[in-house]
C-alpha positions as a Markdown table, in Angstrom:
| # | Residue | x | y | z |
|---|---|---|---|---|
| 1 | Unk | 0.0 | 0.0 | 0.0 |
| 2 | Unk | 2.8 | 2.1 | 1.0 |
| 3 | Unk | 4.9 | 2.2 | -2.6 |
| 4 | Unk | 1.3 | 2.2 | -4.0 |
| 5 | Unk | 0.8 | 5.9 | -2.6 |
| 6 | Unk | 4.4 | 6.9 | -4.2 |
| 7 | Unk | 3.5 | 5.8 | -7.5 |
| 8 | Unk | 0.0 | 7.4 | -7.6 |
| 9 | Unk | 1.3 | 10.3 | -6.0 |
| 10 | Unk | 4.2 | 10.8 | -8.6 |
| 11 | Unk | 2.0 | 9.7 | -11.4 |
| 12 | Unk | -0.7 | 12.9 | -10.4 |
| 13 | Unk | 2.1 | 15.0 | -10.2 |
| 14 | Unk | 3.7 | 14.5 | -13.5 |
| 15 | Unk | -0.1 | 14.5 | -15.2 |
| 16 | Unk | -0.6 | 18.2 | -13.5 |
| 17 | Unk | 2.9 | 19.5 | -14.3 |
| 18 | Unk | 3.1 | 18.4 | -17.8 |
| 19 | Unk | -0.6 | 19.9 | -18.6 |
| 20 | Unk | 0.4 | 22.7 | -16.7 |
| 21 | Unk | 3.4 | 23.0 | -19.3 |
| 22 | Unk | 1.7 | 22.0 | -22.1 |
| 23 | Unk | -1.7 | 24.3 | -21.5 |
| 24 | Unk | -1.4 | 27.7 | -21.8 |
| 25 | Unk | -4.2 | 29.0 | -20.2 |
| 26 | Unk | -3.1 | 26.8 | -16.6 |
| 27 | Unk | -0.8 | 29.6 | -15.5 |
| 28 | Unk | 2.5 | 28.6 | -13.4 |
| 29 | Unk | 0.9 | 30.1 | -9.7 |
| 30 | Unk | -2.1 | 27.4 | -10.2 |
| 31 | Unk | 0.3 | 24.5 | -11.2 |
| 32 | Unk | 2.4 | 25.3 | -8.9 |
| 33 | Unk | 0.0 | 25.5 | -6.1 |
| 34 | Unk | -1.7 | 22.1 | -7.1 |
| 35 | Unk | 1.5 | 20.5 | -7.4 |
| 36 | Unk | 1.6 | 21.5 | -3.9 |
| 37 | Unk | -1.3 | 20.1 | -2.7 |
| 38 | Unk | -0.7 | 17.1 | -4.7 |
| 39 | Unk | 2.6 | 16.4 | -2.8 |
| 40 | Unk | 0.7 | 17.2 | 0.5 |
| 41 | Unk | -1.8 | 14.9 | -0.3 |
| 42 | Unk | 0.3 | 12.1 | -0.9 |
| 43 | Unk | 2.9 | 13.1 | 2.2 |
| 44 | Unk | -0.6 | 12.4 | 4.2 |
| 45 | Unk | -2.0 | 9.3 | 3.1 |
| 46 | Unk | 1.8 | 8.0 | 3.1 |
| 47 | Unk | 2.4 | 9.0 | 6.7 |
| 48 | Unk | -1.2 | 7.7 | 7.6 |
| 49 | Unk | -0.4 | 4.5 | 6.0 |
| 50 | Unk | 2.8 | 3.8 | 7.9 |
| 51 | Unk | 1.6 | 5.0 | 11.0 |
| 52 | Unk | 0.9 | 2.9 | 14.2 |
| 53 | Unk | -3.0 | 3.6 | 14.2 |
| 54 | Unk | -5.6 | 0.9 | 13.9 |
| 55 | Unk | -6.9 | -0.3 | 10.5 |
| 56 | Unk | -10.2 | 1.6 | 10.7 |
| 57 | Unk | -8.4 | 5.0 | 11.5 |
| 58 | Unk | -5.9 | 4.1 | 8.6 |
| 59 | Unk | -8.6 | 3.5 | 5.9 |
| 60 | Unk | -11.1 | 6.0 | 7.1 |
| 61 | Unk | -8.2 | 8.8 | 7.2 |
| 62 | Unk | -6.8 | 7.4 | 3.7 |
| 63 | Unk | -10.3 | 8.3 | 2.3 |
| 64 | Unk | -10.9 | 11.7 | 4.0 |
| 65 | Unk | -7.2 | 12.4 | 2.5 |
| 66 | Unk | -8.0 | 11.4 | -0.7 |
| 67 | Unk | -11.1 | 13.3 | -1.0 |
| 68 | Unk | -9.8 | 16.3 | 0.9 |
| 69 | Unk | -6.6 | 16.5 | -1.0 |
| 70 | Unk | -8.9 | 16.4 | -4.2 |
| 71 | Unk | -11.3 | 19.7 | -2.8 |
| 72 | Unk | -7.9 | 21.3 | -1.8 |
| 73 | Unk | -6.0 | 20.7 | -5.4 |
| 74 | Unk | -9.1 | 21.7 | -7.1 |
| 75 | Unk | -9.0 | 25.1 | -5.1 |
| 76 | Unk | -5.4 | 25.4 | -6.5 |
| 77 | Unk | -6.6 | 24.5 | -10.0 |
| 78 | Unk | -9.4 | 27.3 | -10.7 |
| 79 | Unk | -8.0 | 30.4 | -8.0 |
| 80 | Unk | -7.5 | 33.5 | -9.0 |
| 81 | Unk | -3.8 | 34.3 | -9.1 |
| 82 | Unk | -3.6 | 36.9 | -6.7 |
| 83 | Unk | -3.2 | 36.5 | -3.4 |
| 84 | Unk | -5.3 | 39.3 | -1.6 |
| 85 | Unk | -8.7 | 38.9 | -1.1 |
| 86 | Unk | -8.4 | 35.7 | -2.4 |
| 87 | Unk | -11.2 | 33.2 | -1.1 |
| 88 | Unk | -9.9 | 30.0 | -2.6 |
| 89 | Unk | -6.6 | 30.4 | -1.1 |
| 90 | Unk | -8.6 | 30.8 | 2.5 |
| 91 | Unk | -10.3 | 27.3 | 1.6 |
| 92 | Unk | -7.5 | 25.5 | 0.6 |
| 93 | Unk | -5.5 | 26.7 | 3.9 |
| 94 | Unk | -8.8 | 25.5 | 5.8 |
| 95 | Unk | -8.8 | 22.2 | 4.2 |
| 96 | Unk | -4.9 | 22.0 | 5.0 |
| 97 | Unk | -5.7 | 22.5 | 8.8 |
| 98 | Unk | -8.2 | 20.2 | 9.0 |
| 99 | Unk | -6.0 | 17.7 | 7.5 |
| 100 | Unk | -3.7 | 18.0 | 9.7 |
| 101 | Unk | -5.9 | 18.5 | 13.2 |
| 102 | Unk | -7.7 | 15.0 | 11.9 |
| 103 | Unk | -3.9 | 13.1 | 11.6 |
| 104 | Unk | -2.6 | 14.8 | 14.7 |
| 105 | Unk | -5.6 | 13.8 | 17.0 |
| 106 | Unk | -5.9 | 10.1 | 16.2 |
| 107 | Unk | -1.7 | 10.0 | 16.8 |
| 108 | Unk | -1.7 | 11.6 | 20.2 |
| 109 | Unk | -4.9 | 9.7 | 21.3 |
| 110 | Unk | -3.6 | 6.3 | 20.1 |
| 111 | Unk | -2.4 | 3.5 | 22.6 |
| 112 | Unk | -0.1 | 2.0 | 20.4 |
| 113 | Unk | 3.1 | 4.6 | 21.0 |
């Protein structure tokens, strides 16, 4: 499952980076920024993967990463490229947060240390 994640990870990556090369109306700040996310994405599931938790927090985190991770890249995707006032950049921090609350709460609460 583990090398799985790499692979998938590296495979999404290349996909968005050569469209965003290839496509001319993908500017570099939104590639860039889902490249990002995809990286993030796949830094999660990997480190939820190879963690110490129980199966059902494994799988059910693995899917709220996925799905997360997908909101979050698609914020990166379609935001405007400035950076002030910009409401898509709020979300996708948001998302990132939550991600990260709903890994570090299950860790510090788990018996298994």
């Amino acid at each position: 499952m583990k090398h799985t994640v790499w692979i998938i990870g590296s495979v999404l990556l290349a996909f968005n980076t050569l469209i965003g090369l290839v496509v001319s109306f993908y500017p570099p700040f939104n590639y860039l920024l889902a490249d990002g996310s995809i990286l993030l994405s796949t830094l999660l599931i990997y480190l939820t993967s190879a963690s110490h938790l129980d199966d059902g927090y494994k799988i059910g985190l693995g899917w709220l990463f996925s799905f997360t991770g997908l909101v979050r890249t698609l914020c990166c995707m379609f935001m405007p490229q400035q950076t002030e006032n910009n409401f898509l950049l709020v979300v996708a921090g948001g998302i990132l947060l939550f991600e990260i609350v709903c890994m570090a709460v299950p860790l510090s609460l788990s018996k298994n240390k």
